[in-house]
N, C-alpha and C positions, 0 to 999 in steps of 0.2 A: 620505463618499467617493463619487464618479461610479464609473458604468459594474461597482458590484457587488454579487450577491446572498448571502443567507445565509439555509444551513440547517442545522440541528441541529450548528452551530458549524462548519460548514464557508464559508467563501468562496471564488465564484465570480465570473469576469470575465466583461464583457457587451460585445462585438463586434460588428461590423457587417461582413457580406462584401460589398460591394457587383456583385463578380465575379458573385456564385452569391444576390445578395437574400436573404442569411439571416443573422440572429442567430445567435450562436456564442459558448462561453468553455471554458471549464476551470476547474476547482477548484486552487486555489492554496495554499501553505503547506503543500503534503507529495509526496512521492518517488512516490505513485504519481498517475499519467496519466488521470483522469478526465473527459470532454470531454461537453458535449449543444448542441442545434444546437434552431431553429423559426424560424417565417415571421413569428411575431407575440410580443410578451413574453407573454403567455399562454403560449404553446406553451415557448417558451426558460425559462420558470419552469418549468412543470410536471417539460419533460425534464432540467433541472437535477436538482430536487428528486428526480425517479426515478433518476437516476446515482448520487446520492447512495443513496440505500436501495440500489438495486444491488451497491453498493460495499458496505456494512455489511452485506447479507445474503451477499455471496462471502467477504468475511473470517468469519460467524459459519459457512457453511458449510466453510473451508478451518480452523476453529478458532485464527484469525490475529485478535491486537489489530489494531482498525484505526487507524490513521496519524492522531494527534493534529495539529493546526494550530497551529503559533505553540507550540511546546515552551519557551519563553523563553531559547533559546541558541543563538547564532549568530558565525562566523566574522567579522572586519573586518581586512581590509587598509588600514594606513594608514601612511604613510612613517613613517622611522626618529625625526627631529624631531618630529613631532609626537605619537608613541609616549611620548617621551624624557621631551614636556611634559606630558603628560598623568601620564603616570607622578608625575612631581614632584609636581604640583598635588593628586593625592591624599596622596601623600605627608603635603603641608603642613595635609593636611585634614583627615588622619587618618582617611580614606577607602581604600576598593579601589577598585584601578582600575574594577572593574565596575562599582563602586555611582559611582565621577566617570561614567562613559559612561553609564549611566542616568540619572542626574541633565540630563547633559549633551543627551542625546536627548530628556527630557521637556521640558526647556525649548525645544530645538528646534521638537516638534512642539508643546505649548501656544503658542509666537509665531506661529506658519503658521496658526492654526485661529479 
């Protein structure tokens, strides 16, 4: 995947301001707001990687788990039909709905890759 970094299981987006010339992201896949900024990816690594520690030294000082990424469960809106379909097709599969949408998404993302 483009445009992102990882550390100690966390991912991070890589941006470009071109308003203000500076690399920029945010760590992704969890509820709290982590952001680092630099002029060069050197710098946007480093202060990545320090936000990160940052973050895990505030949660061990506030005695707070910190905020897993990618917990394996997630909300989907998907009209009433295709709900309906799906439903059935495990059904007939003698699947959960879960384990058809997994199925269903790994196929997805193995054909795109």
């Amino acid at each position: 995947m483009k445009n992102v970094m990882e550390y100690k299981g966390y991912l991070g987006t890589v941006e470009y301001s071109e308003t203000d010339n500076i690399l920029f992201g945010k760590v992704i896949g969890i509820g709290s707001l982590i952001s680092y900024e630099g002029k060069s990816v050197d710098e946007l690594r480093s202060d990545f990687e320090g936000a990160v520690e940052d973050y895990l030294e505030l949660c061990t000082e506030k005695g707070i788990e910190p905020e897993k990424t990618y917990k394996g469960s997630f909300n989907v809106r998907i009209s009433p039909i295709l709900h309906r379909s799906l439903a059935l097709y495990a059904a007939s599969h003698n699947q959960s709905l879960n384990a058809s949408v997994e199925a269903a998404i790994e196929y997805y993302i193995s054909s795109k890759q």
